[in-house]
N, C-alpha and C positions, 0 to 999 in steps of 0.2 A: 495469950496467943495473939500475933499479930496479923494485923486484915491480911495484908498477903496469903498468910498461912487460913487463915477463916474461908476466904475465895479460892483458895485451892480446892479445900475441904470441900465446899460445898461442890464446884465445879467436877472433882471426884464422884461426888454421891450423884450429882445430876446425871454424869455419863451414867453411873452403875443400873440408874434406875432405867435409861435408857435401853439397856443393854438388857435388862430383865423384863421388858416388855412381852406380855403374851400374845402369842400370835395366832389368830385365828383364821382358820382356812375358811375358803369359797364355799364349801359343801358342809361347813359347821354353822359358817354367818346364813346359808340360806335356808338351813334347816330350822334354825332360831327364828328364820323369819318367818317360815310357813307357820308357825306357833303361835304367831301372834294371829289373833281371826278379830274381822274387822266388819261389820256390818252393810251390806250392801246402802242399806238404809241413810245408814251416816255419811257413807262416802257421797252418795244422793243431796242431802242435804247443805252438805260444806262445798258442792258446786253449786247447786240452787242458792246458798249465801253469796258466793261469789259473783254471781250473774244478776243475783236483785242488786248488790250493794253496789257496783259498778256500772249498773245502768242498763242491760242487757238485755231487753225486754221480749226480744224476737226469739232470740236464743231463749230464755226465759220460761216461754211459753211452749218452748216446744219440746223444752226439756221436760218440763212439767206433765204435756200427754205423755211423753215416750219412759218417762221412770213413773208416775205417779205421785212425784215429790211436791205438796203444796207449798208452797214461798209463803212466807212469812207474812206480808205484808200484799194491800191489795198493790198486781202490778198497775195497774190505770195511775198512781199517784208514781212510778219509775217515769213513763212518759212524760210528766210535768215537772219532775228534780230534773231531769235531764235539763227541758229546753230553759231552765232555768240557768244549767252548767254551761250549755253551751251560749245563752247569751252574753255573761260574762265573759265567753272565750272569745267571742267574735268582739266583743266591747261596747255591744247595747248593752252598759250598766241600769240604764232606766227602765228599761225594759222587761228585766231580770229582777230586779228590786219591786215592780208590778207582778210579777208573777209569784216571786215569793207571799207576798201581801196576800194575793188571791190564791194562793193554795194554805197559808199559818199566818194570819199578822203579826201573833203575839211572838216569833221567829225574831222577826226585827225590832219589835217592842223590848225583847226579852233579852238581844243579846247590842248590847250598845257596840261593843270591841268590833260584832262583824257588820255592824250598820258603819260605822265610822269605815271601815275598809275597802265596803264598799262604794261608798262618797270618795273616798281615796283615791279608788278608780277611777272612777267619774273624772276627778279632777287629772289624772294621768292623760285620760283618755281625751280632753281638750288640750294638754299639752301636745300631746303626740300629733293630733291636728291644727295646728300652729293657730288655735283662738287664746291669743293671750291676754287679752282684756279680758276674755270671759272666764278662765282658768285664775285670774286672780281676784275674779267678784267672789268666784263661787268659795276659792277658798275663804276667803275673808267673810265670807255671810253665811256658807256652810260649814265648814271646817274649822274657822279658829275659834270658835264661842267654845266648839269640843275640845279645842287643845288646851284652852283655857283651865277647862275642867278636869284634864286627866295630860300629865307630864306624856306619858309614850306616844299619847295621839299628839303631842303635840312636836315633839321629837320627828315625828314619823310624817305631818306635816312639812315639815322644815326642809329635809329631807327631797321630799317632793316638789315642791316651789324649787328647790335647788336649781331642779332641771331647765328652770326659766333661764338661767345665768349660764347659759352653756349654749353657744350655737350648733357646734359640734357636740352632738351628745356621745358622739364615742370617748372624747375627752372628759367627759363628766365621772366624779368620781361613785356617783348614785344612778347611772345610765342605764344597769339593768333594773330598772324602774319599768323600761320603754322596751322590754323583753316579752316574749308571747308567757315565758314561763312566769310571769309575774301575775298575768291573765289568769292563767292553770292555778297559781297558788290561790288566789281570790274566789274561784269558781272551788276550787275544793274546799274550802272551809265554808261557802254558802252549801255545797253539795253534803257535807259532815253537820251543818248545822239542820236542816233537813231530815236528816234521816235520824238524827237525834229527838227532834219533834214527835216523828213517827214509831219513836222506841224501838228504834232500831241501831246495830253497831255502825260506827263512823267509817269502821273500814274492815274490808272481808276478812275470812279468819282463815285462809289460805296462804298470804305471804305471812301472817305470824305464826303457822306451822313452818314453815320452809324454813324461819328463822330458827324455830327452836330445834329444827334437824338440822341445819349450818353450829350453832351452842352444842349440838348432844354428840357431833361427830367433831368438834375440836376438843369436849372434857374427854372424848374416849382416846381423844389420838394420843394423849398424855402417858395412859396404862395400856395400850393394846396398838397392836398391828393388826388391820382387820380389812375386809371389804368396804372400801367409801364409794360412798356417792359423790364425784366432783362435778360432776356432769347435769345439774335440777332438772332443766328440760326433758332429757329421757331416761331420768331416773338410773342410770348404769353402770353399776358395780364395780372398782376397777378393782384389781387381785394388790393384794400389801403388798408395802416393796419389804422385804427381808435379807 
């Protein structure tokens, strides 16, 4: 048989299956749904996960009188990952790197990849305020003895310095180096490295439901026409197109 003939075939069977789709009504999908019984308790908890892991302390707390829900973790140490996140966001790197110290030393003892990234910063962050004497001591006394030691930190170095050869750093081809979201990225891997210490997850377990109902409504849309959710934020229904 030839491909032509093979790709017909298949594109035949594809519509066929298409066309064989079960279609489920509004008043079948919602009755399946009341079926399913779901724990006030848990629902309780996988926001109280979300509000500790995110930093949410106020909210936190008060969710905690109003459901009963104890958080995992004591909050007092949320108050101190934070202003640890948030100093990286503002670009007090030393500052943040002290306070990690003084909440887990063994954090930065333990994880060399996010000690290096955040010297990385450090060195951004004299770039970004035009000390360029000082941004190529630092690299060179801080920084390359580690790139020495490990090819990516030193790649990722390189990289960085770049930005010294560029007066125009819009022109720079590494220029979102000198981005707030480069900040954000640095402050999250200290904030995931944190709560990792604290035995706790790196990140809430609420967007990786959302994902795997975004996964369970494209394996279904294959075999069925049904009620979707397009809509996350308010969760609502929209009727199959048929």
């Amino acid at each position: 048989m030839s491909l032509f003939w093979i790709v017909i075939r298949q594109l035949a069977e594809s519509e066929a299956m298409a066309m064989s789709k079960k279609v489920i009504t509004r008043e079948e999908w919602e009755k399946k749904l009341n079926n399913v019984k779901i724990k006030k308790e848990d629902m309780n908890k996988l926001v109280m996960n979300f509000l500790v892991t995110e930093g949410y302390v106020e909210a936190a707390e008060k969710f905690q009188i109003e459901s009963g829900t104890e958080p995992d973790i004591d909050l007092t140490t949320i108050t101190e990952r934070i202003a640890v996140k948030r100093a990286v966001q503002c670009g007090n790197v030393m500052d943040a790197i002290e306070k990690v110290n003084d909440l887990n030393p063994e954090i930065l003892d333990t994880n060399p990849q996010l000690f290096f990234h955040l010297q990385q910063q450090r060195l951004i962050e004299l770039i970004r305020n035009g000390k360029v004497e000082e941004a190529l001591e630092f690299a060179q006394d801080e920084l390359a003895p580690r790139g020495e030691e490990n090819q990516s930190f030193l790649e990722e170095l390189e990289r960085t310095v770049a930005l010294l050869a560029f007066e125009d750093v819009s022109n720079c081809p590494v220029g979102e180096l000198l981005d707030m979201s480069q900040r954000h990225k640095t402050a999250s891997e200290v904030n995931a490295a944190i709560l990792t210490s604290q035995c706790h997850e790196e990140d809430p377990k609420l967007p990786s439901l959302l994902k795997m109902l975004i996964w369970a409504q494209n394996q279904l849309d294959k075999k069925a026409a049904y009620p979707r959710i397009n809509d996350l934020p308010t969760a609502k229904l929209e009727d199959p197109a048929v």
